[in-house]
C-alpha positions in Angstrom: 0.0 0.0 0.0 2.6 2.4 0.7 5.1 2.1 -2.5 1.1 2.3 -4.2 0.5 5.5 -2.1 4.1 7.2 -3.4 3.8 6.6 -6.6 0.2 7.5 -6.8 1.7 11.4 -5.3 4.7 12.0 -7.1 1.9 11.3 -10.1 -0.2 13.6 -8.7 2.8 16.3 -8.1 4.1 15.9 -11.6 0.8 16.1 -13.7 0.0 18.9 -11.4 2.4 21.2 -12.0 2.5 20.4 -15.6 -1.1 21.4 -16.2 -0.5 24.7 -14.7 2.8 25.4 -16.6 0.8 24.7 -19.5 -2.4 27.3 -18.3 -0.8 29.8 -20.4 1.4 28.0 -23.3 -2.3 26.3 -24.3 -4.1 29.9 -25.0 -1.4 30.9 -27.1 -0.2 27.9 -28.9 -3.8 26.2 -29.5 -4.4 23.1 -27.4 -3.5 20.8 -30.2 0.3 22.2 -30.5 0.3 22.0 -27.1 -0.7 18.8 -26.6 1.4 17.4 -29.6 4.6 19.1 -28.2 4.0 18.0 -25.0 3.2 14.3 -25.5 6.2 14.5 -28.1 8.5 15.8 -25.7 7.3 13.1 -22.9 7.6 10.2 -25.6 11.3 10.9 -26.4 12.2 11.5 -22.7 10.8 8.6 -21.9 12.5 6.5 -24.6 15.8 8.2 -23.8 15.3 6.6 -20.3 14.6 3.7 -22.0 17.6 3.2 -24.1 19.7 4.0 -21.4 18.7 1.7 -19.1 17.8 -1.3 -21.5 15.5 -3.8 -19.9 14.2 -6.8 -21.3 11.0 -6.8 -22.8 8.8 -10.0 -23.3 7.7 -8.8 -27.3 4.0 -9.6 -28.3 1.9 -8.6 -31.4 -1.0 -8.9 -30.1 -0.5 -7.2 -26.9 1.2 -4.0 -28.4 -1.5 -3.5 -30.7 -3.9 -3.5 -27.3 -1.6 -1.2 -25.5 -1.7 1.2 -29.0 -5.3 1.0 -29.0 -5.9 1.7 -25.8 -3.2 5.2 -25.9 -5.1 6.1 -28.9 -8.4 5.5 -26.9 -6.8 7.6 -24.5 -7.0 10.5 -26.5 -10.8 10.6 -26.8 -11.1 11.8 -23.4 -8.9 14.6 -23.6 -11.5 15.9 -26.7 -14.5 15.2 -25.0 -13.2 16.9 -22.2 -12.0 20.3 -23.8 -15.2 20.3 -26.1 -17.1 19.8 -22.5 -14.8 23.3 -22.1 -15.8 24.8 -24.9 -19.9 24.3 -24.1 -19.9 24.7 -20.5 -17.8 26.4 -17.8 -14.7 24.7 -15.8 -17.2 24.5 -12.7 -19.5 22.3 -14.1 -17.4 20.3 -16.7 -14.1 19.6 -14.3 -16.4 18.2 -11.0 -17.8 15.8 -13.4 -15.0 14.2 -15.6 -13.8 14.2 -12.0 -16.3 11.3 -11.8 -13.4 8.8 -13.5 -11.9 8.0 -10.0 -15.4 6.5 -9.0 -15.6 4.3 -12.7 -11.6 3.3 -11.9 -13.0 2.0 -8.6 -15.5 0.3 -9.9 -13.7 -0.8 -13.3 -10.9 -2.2 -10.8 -12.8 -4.1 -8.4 -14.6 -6.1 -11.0 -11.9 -6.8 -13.3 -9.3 -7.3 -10.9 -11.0 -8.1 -7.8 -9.3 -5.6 -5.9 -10.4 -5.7 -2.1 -12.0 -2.7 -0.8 -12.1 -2.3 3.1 -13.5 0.7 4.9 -10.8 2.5 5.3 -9.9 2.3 1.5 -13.1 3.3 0.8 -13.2 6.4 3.3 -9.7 7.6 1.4 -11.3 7.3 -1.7 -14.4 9.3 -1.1 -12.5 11.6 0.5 -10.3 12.4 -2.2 -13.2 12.5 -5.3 -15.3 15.0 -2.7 -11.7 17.4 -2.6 -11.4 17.1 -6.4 -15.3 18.1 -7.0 -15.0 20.8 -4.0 -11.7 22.1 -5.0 -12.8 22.6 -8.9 -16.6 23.0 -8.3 -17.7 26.8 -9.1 -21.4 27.4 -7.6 -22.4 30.4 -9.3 -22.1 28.2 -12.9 -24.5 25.3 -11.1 -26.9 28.3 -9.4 -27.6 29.6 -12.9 -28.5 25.8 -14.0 -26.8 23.6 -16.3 -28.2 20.9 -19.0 -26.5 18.7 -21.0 -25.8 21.7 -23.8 -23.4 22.9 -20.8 -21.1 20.3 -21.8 -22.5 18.1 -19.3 -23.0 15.4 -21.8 -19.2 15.8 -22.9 -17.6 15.6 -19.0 -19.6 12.4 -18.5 -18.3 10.6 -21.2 -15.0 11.7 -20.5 -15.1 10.6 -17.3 -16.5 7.2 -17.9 -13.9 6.7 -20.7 -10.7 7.8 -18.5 -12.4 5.6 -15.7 -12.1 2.6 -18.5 -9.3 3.0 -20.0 -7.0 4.1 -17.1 -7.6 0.3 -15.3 -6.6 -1.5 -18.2 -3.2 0.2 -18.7 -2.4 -2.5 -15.9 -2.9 -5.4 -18.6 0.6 -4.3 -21.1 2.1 -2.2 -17.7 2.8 -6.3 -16.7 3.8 -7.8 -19.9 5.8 -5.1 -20.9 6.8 -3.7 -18.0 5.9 0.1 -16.8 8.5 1.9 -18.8 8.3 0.4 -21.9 4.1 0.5 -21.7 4.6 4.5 -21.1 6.7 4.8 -23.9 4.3 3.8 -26.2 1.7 5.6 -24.3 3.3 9.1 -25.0 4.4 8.2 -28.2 0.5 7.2 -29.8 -1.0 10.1 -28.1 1.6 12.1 -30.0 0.8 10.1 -32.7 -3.0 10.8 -32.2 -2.4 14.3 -32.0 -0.6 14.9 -34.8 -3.4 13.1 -36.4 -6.6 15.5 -35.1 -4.2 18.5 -36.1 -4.0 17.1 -39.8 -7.9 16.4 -40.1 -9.0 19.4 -38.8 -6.5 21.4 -40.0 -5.5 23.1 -37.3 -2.8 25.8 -38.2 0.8 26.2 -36.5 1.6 28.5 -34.2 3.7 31.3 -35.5 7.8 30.8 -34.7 7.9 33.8 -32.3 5.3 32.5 -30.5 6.7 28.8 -30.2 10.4 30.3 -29.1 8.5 32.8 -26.1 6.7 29.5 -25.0 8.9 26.4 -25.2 10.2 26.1 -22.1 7.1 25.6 -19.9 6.0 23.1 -22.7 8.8 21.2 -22.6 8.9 21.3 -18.7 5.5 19.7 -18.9 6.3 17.4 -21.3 9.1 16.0 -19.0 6.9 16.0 -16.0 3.7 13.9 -17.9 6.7 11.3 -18.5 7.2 11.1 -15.2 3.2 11.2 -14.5 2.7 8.6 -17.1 5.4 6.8 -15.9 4.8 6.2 -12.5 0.9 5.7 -13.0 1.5 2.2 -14.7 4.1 1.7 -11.8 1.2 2.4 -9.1 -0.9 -0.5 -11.1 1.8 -2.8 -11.0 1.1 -2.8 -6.9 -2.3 -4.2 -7.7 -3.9 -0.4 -5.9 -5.2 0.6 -9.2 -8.5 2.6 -7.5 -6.1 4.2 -4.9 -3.2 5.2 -7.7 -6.2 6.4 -9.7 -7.9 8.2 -7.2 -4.3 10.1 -5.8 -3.3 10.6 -9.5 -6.4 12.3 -10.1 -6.3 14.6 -7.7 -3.4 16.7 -9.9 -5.7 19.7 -10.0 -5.0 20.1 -6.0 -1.6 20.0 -7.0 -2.0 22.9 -10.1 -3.9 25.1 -7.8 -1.4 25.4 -5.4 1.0 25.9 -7.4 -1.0 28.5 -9.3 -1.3 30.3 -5.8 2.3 30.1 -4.8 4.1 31.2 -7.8 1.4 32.9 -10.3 -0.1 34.6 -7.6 -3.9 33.5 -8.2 -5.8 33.9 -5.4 -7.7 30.6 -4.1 -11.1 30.2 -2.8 -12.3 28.5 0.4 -13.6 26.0 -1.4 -10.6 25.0 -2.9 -8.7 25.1 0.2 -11.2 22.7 1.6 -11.3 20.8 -1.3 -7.2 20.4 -0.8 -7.3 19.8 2.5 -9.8 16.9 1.8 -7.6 15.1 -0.9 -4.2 15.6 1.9 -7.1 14.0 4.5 -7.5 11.1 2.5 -4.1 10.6 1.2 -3.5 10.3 5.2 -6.0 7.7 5.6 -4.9 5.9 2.7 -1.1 5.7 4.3 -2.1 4.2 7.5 -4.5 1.8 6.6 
């Protein structure tokens, strides 16, 4: 539980601060640049790593083309997730995809049999209520919301990441963690590129690439790490308490938001932080 519990944070700590370097880079790259730079830079980190250290892979056909389709799966999420953005408000659409670390749990227990006892179950809840209270906005539920808020769009996102995230534990064991990321990173590149080609998406202009690269590529080296030490968390057999901690990165993005881009942060999202650290707790002495 406790190797499950570290890696789980250091995920949590690394996609965190990597969505928040990128708050900025996104509005004026595009999101697709970005997220085709950054999954780029995270694929040949990752294979660096890989090359360097060497370890033996168990090769099978039929199991890499699972783990490809289920990076380029992945993907979908991510879309239905900003188009849930681009329909509704980040109050309403972020609380719901939240909703994946429930469908992990769930996803988790019935394909893997994972045992849940009380106090498992207590950490859990604990961290999905901080994630919905800490990105929650009450004034965008007050006015009322229907599924043209993007509501439609956060629930399939969540549902898909709460599928697909499990089964990354499947090639994470043949394969082994490092390799499995590899390819990850490297088909969600892939996938990107892809979208940007069909929708014809333009580039962003040089000057603007050269005044934003560094953040990107920061992030790009942190979702290696993310990605990395996610399937490392699954290999523990905890995949509903590595989901639930890895999920919690937008704890992580706000405080970093408040400590070094000086945003101001709401009670809410203070208790919604202190919530997540409360069930991390719980989750480490169980």
């Amino acid at each position: 539980m406790e190797i499950a519990l570290l890696y789980g944070v250091v995920a949590m700590f690394a996609q965190g601060v990597a969505n928040a370097l990128l708050k900025d880079a996104t509005g004026k790259l595009g999101v697709l640049p970005t997220v085709i730079a950054r999954s780029g830079t995270s694929a040949l980190a990752l294979w660096a790593v890989f090359l360097v250290l060497r370890p033996e892979v168990t090769f099978s056909a039929e199991l890499f083309a699972f783990a490809a389709a289920l990076s380029i799966l992945g993907y979908f999420p991510f879309l239905f997730f900003i188009k849930g953005l681009e329909k509704g408000k980040v109050g309403v659409v972020a609380p719901i995809a939240a909703g994946w670390i429930v469908v992990a749990a769930a996803v988790s227990y019935f394909l893997y049999a994972e045992p849940f006892g009380a106090g498992k179950i207590a950490a859990l809840l604990l961290v999905l209520a901080g994630v919905v209270i800490a990105s929650v906005n009450l004034g965008d539920w007050k006015r009322g919301v229907g599924f043209r808020d993007g509501v439609a769009y956060a629930v399939f996102a969540a549902l898909l990441w709460g599928i697909v995230f499990p089964l990354f534990k499947i090639p994470s064991e043949y394969f082994g963690a490092l390799f499995f990321a590899c390819v990850i990173e490297s088909f969600v590149c892939l996938s990107g590129y892809a979208h940007r080609l069909l929708s014809k998406t333009p580039l962003p202009p040089k000057e603007v690439v050269k005044k934003n690269w560094i953040p990107v590529v920061s992030a790009g080296i942190l979702t290696a790490i993310f990605t990395l030490f996610v399937s490392l968390g699954y290999l523990t057999g905890e995949v509903a308490l590595v989901s639930a901690i890895a999920g919690s990165s937008i704890v992580v993005s706000l405080a970093f938001a408040a400590l070094f881009q000086k945003e101001r942060l709401s009670a809410l999202q203070y208790a919604g932080a202190g919530l997540v650290l409360l069930g991390i707790v719980i989750a480490s002495i169980i």
